[in-house]
C-alpha positions in Angstrom: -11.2 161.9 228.7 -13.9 164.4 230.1 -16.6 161.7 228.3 -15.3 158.8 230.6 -15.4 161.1 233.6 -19.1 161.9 232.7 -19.7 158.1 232.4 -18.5 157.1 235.6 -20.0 160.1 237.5 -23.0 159.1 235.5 -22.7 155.3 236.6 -22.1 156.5 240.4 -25.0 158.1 240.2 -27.1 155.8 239.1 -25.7 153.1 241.4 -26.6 155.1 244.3 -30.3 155.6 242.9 -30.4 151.7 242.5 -29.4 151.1 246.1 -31.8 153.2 247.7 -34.6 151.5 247.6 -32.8 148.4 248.7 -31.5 149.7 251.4 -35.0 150.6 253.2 -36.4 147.3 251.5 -38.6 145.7 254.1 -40.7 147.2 256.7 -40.6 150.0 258.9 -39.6 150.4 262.5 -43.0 150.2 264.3 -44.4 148.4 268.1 -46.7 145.6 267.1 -49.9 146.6 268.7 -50.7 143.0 270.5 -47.1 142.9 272.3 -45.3 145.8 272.1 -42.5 144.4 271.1 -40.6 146.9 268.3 -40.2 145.3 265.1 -37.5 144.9 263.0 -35.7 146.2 265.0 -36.5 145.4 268.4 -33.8 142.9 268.5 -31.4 142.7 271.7 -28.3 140.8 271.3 -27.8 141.0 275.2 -31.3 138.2 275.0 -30.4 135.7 272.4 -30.7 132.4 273.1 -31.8 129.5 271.4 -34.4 126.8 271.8 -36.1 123.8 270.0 -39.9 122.5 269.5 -42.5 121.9 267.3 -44.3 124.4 265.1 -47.3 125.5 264.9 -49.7 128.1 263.7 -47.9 129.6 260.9 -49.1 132.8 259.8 -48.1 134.8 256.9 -49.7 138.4 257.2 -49.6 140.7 254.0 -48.1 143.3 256.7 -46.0 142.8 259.6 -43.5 139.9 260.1 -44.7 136.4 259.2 -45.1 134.4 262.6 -45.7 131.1 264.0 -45.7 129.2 267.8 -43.3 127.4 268.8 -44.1 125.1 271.5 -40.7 124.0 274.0 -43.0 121.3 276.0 -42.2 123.8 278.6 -43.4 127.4 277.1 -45.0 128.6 274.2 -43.3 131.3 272.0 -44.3 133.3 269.2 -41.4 133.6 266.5 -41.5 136.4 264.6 -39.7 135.7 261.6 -39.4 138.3 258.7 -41.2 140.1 255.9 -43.4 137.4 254.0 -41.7 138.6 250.8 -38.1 137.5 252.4 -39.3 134.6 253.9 -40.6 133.4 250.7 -37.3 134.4 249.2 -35.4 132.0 251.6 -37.6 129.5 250.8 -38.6 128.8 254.5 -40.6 125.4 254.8 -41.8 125.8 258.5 -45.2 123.8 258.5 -47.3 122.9 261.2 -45.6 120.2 262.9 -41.7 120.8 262.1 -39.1 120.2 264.5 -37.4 123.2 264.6 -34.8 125.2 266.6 -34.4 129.0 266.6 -31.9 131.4 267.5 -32.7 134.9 268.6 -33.6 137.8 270.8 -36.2 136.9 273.5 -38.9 139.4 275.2 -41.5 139.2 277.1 -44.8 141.2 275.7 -46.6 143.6 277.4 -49.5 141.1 276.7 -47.4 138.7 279.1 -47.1 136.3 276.3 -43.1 135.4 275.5 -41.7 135.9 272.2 -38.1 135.7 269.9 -37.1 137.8 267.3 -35.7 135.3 265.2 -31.8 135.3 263.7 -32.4 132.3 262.3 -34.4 129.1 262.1 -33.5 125.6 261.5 -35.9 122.9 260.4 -34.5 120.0 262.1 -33.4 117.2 261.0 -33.0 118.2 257.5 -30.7 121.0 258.7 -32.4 123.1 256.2 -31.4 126.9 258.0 -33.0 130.6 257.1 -30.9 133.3 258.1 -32.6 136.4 259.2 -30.8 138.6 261.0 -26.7 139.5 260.8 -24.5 138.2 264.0 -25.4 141.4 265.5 -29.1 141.1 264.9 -29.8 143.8 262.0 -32.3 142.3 259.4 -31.2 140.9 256.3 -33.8 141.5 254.1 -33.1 145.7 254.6 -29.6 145.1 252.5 -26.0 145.5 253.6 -25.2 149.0 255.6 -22.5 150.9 255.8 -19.7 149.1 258.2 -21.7 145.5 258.7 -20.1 144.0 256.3 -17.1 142.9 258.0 -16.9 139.3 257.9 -20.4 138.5 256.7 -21.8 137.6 253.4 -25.0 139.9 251.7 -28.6 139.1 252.2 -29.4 135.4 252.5 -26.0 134.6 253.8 -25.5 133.2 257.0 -23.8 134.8 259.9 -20.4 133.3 258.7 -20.6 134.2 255.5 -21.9 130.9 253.6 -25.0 131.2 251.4 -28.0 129.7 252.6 -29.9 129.0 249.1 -31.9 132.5 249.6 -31.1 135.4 248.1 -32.0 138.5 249.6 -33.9 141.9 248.1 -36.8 142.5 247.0 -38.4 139.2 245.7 -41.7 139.2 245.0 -42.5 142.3 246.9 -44.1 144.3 244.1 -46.6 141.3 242.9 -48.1 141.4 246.2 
């Protein structure tokens, strides 16, 4: 009896060490120098919106959230997306050129440019979707938290719980 107890205090343990690193997976809490804006988790659910456009510029930095242009016809956003490692885990296939729509938090920059922390991304008319952010904006890719689970699914899993193809965690983090 006292050697299962020792297992499962032992498994507890050992779960909880697991975890950890999951949990803070991603990228710290930091302004990006050219706008300002805080990122990850800069987010504002009180600015969400969505719009459609082409596009263009992708960029996939080592560091910092991989972002790309998005151009209304009207106005010119900059999307910033996620972590390269998670949007390479969700398999996101924004090229130069897709029609696309995105849902997320808008700001304006201190460098007077406009931009969108994106929830999600849809390459249109494929309806192939990324999900980035939880209905209340937190980031995916830092793993489930305590209390934000309610009626969503883990990483990868869209705001109503269905799987989007991606799997969450770390990916490829450590070969890069």
């Amino acid at each position: 009896m006292a050697l299962a107890a020792l297992l499962v205090v032992f498994s507890c343990a050992f779960a909880l060490v697991a975890a950890a690193p999951l949990a803070s997976a991603g990228e710290d809490d930091t302004n990006l120098p050219e706008s300002g804006i805080r990122y990850p988790d800069g987010f504002d659910p009180n600015t969400v919106g969505e719009l459609s456009g082409k596009a263009r510029d992708v960029l996939q930095p080592e560091k910092g959230p991989v972002r790309f242009q998005l151009d209304t016809g009207r106005e010119t956003y900059t999307i910033l997306a996620s972590p390269r490692w998670y949007w390479d885990d969700v398999k996101a296939g924004v090229s130069d050129g897709s029609d696309i729509r995105v849902r997320g938090s808008k700001s304006l920059g201190r460098d007077g440019n406009l931009y969108i922390i994106a929830q999600e991304v849809e390459i249109l008319p494929a309806g192939q979707k990324m999900v980035f952010r939880s209905e209340d904006g937190r980031p995916l890719w830092k793993g489930p938290s305590m209390g934000a689970r309610r009626g969503h699914g883990g990483p990868g899993s869209s705001p109503g719980g269905m799987g989007t193809g991606g799997m969450g965690g770390r990916g490829g983090r450590g070969r890069r």
